[in-house]
PASEFI-346605 format. One record per residue (C-alpha): y, x, z; residue number from 0. Coordinates in pm, whole numbers, plus 50000, padded with zeros to 5 digits. Each point is the difference from the previous one (the first is absolute). Layout:
BEGIN
@v: Y u: X w: Z num: NUM $
...
//
This chain:
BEGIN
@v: 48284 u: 48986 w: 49306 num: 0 $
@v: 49827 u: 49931 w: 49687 num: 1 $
@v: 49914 u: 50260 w: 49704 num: 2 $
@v: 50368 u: 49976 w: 49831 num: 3 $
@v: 50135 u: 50352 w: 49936 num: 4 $
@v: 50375 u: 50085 w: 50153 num: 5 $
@v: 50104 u: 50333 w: 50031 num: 6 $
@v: 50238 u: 49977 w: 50231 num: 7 $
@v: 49951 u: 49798 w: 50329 num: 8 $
@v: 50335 u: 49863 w: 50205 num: 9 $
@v: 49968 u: 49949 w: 50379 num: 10 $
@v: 50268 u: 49772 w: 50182 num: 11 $
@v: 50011 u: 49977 w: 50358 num: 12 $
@v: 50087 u: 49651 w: 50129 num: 13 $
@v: 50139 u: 49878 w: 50353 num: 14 $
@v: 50130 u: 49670 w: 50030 num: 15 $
@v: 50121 u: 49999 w: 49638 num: 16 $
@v: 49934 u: 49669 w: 49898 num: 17 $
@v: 50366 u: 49896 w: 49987 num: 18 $
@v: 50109 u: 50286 w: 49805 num: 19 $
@v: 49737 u: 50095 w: 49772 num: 20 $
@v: 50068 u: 49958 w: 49631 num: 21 $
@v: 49662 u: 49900 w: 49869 num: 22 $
@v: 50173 u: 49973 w: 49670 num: 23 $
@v: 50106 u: 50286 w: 49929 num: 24 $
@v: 49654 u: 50136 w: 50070 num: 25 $
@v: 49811 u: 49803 w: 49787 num: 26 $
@v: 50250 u: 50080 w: 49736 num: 27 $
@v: 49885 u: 50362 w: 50028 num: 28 $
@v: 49656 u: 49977 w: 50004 num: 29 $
@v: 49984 u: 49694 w: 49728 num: 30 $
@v: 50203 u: 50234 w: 49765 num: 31 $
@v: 49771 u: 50323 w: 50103 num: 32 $
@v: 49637 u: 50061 w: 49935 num: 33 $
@v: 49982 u: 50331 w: 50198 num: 34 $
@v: 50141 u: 49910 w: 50315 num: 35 $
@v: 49794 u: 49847 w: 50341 num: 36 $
@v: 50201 u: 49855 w: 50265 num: 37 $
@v: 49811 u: 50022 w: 50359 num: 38 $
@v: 50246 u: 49811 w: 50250 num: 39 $
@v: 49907 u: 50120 w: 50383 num: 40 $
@v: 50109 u: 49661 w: 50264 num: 41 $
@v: 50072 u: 50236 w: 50304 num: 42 $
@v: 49944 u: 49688 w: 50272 num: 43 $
@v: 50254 u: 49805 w: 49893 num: 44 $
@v: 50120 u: 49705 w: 50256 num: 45 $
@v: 50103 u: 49779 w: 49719 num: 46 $
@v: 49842 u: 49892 w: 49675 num: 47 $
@v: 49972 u: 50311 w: 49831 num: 48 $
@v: 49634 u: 50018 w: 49965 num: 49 $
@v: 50013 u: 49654 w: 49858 num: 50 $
@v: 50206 u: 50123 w: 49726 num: 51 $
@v: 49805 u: 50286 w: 49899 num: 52 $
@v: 49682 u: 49832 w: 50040 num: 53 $
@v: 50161 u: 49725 w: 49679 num: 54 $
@v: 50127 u: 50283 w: 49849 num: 55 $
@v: 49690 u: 50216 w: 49957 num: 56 $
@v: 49827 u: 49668 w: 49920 num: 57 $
@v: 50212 u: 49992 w: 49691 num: 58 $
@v: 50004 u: 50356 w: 49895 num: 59 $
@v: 49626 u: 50049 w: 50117 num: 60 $
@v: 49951 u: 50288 w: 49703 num: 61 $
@v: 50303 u: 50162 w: 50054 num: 62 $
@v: 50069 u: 50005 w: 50439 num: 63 $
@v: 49815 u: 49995 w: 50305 num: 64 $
@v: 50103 u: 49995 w: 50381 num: 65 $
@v: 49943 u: 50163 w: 50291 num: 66 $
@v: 50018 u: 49716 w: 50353 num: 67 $
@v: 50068 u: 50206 w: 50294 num: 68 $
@v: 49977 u: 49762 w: 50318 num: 69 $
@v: 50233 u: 50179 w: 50212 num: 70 $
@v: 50266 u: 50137 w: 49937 num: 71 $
@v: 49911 u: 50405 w: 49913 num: 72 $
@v: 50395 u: 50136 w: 49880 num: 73 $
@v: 50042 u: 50092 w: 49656 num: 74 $
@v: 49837 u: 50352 w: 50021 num: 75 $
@v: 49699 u: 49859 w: 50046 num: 76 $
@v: 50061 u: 49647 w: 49798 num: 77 $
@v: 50015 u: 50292 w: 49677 num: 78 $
@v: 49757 u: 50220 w: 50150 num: 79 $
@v: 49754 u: 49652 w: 49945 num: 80 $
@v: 50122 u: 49958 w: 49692 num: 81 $
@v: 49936 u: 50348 w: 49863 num: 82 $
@v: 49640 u: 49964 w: 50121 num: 83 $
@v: 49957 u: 49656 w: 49832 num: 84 $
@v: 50085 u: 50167 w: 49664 num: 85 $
@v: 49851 u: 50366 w: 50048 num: 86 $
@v: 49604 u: 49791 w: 50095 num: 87 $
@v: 50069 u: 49845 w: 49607 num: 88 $
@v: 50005 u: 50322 w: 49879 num: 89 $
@v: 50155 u: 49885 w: 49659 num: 90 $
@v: 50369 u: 50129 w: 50054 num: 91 $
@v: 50145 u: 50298 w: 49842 num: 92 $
@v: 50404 u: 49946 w: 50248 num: 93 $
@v: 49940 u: 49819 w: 50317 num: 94 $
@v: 50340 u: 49934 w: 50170 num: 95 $
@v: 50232 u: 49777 w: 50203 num: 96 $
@v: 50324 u: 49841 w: 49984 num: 97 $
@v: 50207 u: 49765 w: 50256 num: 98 $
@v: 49956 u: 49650 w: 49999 num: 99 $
@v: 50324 u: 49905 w: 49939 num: 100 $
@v: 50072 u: 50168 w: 49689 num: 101 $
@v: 50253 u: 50222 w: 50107 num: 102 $
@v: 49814 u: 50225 w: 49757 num: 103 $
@v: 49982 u: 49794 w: 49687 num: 104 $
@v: 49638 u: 49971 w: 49853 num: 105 $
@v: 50172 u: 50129 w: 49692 num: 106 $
@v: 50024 u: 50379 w: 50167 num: 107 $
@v: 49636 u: 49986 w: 50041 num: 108 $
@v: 49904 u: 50026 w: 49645 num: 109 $
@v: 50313 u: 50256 w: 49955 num: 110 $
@v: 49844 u: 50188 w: 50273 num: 111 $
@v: 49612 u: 49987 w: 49822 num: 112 $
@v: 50137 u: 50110 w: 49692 num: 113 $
@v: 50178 u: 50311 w: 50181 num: 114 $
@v: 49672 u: 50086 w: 50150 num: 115 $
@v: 49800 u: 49964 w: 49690 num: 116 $
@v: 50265 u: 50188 w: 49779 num: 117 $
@v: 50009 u: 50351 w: 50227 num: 118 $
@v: 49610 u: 49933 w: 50167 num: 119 $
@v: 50103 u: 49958 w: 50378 num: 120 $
@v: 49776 u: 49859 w: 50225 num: 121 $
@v: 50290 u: 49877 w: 50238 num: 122 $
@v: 50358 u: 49822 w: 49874 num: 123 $
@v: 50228 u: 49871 w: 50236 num: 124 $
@v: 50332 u: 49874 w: 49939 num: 125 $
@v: 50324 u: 50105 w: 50156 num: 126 $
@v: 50329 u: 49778 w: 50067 num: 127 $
@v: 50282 u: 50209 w: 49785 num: 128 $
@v: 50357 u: 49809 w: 49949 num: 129 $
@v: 50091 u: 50148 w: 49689 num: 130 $
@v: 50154 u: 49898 w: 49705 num: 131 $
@v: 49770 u: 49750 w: 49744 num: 132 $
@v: 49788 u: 49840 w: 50281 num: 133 $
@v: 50004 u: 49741 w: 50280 num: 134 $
@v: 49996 u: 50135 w: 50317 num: 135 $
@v: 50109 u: 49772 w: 50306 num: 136 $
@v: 49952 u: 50127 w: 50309 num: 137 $
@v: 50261 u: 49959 w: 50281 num: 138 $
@v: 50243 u: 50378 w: 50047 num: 139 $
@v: 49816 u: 49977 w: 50409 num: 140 $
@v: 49656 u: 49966 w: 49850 num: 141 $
@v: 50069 u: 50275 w: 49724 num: 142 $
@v: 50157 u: 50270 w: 50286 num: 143 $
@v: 49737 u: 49922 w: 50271 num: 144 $
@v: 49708 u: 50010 w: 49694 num: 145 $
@v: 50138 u: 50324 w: 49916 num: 146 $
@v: 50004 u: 50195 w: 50336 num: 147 $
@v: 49645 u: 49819 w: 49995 num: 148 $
@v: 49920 u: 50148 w: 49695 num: 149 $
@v: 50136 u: 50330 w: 50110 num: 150 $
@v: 49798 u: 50045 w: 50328 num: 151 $
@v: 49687 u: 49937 w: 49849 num: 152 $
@v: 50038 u: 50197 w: 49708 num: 153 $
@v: 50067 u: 50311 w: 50194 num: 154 $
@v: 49709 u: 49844 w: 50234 num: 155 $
@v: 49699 u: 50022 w: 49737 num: 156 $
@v: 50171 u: 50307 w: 49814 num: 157 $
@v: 50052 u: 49771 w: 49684 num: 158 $
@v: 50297 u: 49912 w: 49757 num: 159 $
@v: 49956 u: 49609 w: 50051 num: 160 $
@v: 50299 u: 49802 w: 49936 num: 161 $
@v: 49892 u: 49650 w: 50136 num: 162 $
@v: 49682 u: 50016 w: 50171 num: 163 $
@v: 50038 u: 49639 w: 50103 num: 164 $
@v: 50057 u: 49860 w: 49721 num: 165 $
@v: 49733 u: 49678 w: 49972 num: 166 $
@v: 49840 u: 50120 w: 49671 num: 167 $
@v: 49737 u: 50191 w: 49990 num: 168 $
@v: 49692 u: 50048 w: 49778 num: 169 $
@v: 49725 u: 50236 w: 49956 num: 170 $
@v: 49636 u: 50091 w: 49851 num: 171 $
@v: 49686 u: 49894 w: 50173 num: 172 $
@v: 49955 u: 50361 w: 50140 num: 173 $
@v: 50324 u: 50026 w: 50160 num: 174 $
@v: 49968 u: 49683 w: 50126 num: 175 $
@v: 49660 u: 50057 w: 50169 num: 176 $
@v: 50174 u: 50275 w: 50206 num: 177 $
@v: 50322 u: 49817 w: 50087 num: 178 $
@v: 49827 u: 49679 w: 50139 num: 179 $
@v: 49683 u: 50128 w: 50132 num: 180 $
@v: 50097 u: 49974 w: 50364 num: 181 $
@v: 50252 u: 49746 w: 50181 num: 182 $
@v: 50333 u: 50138 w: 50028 num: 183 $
@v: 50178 u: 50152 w: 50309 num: 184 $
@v: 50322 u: 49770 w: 49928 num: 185 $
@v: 50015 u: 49640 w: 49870 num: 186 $
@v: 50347 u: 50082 w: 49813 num: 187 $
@v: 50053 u: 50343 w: 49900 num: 188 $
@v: 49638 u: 50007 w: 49845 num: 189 $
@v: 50192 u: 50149 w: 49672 num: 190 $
@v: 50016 u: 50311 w: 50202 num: 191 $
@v: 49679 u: 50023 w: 50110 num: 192 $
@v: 49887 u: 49951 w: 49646 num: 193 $
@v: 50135 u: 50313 w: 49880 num: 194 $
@v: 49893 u: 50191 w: 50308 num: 195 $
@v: 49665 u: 49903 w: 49945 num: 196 $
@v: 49992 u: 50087 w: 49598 num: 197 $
@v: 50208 u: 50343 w: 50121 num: 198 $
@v: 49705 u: 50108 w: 50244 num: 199 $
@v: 49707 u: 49913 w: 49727 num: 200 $
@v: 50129 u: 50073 w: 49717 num: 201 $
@v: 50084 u: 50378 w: 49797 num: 202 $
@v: 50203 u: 49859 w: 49714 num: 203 $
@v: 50158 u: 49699 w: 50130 num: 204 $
@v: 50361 u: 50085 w: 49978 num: 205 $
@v: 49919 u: 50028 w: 49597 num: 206 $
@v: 49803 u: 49690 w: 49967 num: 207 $
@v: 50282 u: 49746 w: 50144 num: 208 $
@v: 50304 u: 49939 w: 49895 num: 209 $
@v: 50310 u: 49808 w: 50131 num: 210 $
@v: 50169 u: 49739 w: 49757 num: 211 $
@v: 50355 u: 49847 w: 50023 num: 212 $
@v: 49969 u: 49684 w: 49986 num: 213 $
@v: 50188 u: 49767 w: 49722 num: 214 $
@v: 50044 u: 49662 w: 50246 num: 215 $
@v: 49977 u: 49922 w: 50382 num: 216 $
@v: 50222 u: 49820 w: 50202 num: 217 $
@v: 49995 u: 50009 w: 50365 num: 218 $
@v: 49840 u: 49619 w: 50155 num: 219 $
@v: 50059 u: 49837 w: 50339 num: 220 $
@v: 49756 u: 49888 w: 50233 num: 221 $
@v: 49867 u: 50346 w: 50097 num: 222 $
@v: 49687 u: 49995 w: 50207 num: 223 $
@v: 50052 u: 50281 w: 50184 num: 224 $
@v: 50121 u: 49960 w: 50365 num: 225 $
@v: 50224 u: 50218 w: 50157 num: 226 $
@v: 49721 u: 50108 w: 50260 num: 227 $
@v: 49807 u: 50090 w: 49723 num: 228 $
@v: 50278 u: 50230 w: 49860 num: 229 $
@v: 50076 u: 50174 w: 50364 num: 230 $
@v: 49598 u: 50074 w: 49947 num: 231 $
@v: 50091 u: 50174 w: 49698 num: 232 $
@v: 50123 u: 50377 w: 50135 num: 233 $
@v: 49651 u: 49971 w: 50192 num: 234 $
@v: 49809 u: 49910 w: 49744 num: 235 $
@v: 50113 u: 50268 w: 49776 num: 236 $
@v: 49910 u: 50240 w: 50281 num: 237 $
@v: 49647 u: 49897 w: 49996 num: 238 $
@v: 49952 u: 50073 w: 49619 num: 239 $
@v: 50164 u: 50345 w: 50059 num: 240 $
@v: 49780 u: 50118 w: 50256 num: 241 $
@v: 49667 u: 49756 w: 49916 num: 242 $
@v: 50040 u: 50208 w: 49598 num: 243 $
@v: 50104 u: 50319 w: 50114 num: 244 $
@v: 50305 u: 50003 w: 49785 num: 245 $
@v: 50227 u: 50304 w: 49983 num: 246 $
//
């Protein structure tokens, strides 16, 4: 990174996304944006991902950076990278991520910024809300099983979260400091351990975030999580309960 000011810096996690990857669309954001840093994390990708993102930040050397991990880490730790790439530039006022394959579009991000910035949070999320006047797609299995989710952890941390795994997330350099200090117990319900972390460490944190409905996301194939990795999940959340002392 170089001495051009953002203030708000964009991690993506990458594996094996170099068939699927709209560079377009992200160079359309950050050509059209002043304020915004993308930092793209290649989690050892198999294919030519790292070649993409290498010609990428080679084009947009002002405005993105990378992250090469040479084997393959899971995306917990592909964005934990990522949020210490940005947090050693010290220069960012939101450091957050978002899914490679845009299921959040880049246009939520800035509706998300100017949330935080409006009310003062520290930590915005968004939330995936079918209602009337937006564009929600999510299949009716994915909605019922993301609700019990949603449910279980909720009552789990003791907090009124809607959609903790929703793959938008952004927050100030101090927050982030204490969510991605350490490696995480679990590769893919990280989210969780996020707000268990802030929970433990922090007196006001349940009035310095706030949950957003989203405007747009639409469900996208070509999930990388395995079904081993999802029978891991029960376990996994077990560990955060008893590793945070949550009650």
């Amino acid at each position: 990174m170089n001495g051009y000011m953002q203030k708000t810096g964009i991690v993506i996690p990458c594996y094996n996304e170099y068939d699927r990857l709209d560079t377009r669309q992200f160079e359309e954001f950050i050509t059209t944006r002043d304020d915004y840093y993308l930092c793209f994390v290649n989690d050892g990708s198999s294919d030519q991902t790292a070649t993409l993102l290498k010609e990428f930040v080679g084009r947009h050397p002002e405005k993105s950076g990378w992250v090469n991990l040479e084997q393959n880490a899971g995306k917990a730790e592909a964005v934990r990278q990522g949020f210490l790439y940005c947090l050693r530039a010290d220069r960012f006022e939101y450091i957050g991520f978002i899914d490679a394959d845009l299921a959040t579009p880049l246009s939520q991000v800035a509706y998300l910024i100017d949330w935080a910035r409006l009310y003062g949070k520290k930590m915005i999320f968004g939330s995936r809300v079918k209602r009337l006047g937006v564009q929600i797609h999510r299949r009716t299995i994915r909605h019922i099983l993301g609700r019990i989710f949603a449910t279980v952890i909720s009552n789990m941390l003791d907090l009124p979260i809607y959609d903790s795994q929703c793959g938008i997330k952004f927050m100030t350099g101090e927050y982030a400091r204490i969510a991605f200090d350490k490696p995480f117990l679990s590769k893919w319900v990280f989210d969780v351990e996020i707000f268990a972390r802030l929970k433990i460490s922090l007196d006001r944190m349940d009035q310095d975030i706030l949950e957003v409905p989203l405007l747009e996301w639409s469900e996208i194939g070509g999930s990388k999580l395995k079904i081993s990795s999802m029978l891991r999940v029960p376990k996994d959340l077990y560990k955060i309960y008893k590793n945070y002392n949550l009650k």
